[in-house]
C-alpha angles and dihedrals in degrees: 000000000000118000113203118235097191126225105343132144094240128131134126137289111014121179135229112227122172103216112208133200140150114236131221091301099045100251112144123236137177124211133194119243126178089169095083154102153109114326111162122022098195103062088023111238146175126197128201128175126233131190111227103232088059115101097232085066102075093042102059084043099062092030092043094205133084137186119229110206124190113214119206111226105260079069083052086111091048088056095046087048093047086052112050086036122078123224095214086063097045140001098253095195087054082045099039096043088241134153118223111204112199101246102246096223107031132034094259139105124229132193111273085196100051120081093234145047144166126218105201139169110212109242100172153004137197128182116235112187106284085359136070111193124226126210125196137186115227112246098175134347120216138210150179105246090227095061090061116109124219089287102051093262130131113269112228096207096036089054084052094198124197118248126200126218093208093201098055095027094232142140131240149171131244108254130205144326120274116171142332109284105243096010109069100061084063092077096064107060129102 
């Protein structure tokens, strides 16, 4: 029997990205960001949502660019940290220890320690009630050469991302393989 829950933003699985950007002056700065994913795959796109009041807001505004790392889970800490502190009160890569790399083809850092990271070029933006939502083309995607599979494709379990449980604001871990995307369902028709 279902139970509702009413209007809450709650659905599975919802990713941790670290969304970097460098502000006015040119100093780097990661956020946090659970509000986030794919949205377009030609051109390719990811969206995440901000509320306007964060830092990271108005740098992504005057840069128009923005970096989406994904932390593995032993950085799942460092996400929790670069999302309760602001950047406008401390640098968090010096805080964190850190190492912003200028994106090569956006103005925007990414996380030289984490397995994954997003080069994007912000395209659009629509405000959503506390949110605006930024999305972004993917200019280049990144990633640690050991996280790669057999056919040159991210790993899923090798890149170890963090995954947030909205409801009880917890982390948690991806967990096994189940079936072969776009193959399973065949088995079911008749």
């Amino acid at each position: 029997m279902f139970q509702s829950l009413g209007a809450r933003p709650l659905v599975f699985p919802t990713p941790i990205f670290l969304v970097g950007s460098y502000d006015r002056e040119g100093k780097p700065n990661i956020m946090t960001v659970a509000w986030g994913g794919i949205c377009s795959s030609q051109p390719p796109s990811i969206a995440v949502s901000i509320r306007k009041n964060r830092w990271t807001y108005n740098a992504i505004m005057e840069r128009r660019a923005f970096t989406v790392c994904v932390p593995s889970t032993r950085f799942a800490s460092h996400a929790d940290y670069a999302g309760i502190f602001s950047g406008d009160e401390e640098n968090k890569f010096e805080a964190l220890g850190l190492t912003p790399v200028a994106g090569e083809h956006v103005d925007a850092p990414y996380v030289a320690e984490f397995p994954m990271a997003v080069e994007l070029r912000l395209t659009h933006t629509l405000d959503i009630g506390l949110h605006t939502q930024f999305i972004g083309e993917i200019m280049d995607v990144k990633i640690d050469s050991s996280c790669l599979d057999a056919d040159g494709l991210p790993d899923i379990n090798k890149v170890d991302p963090v995954i947030f449980a909205p409801g009880a604001r917890a982390y948690h871990a991806v967990g096994g393989f189940i079936a072969k995307a776009f193959s399973a369902g065949k088995s079911l028709r008749r």
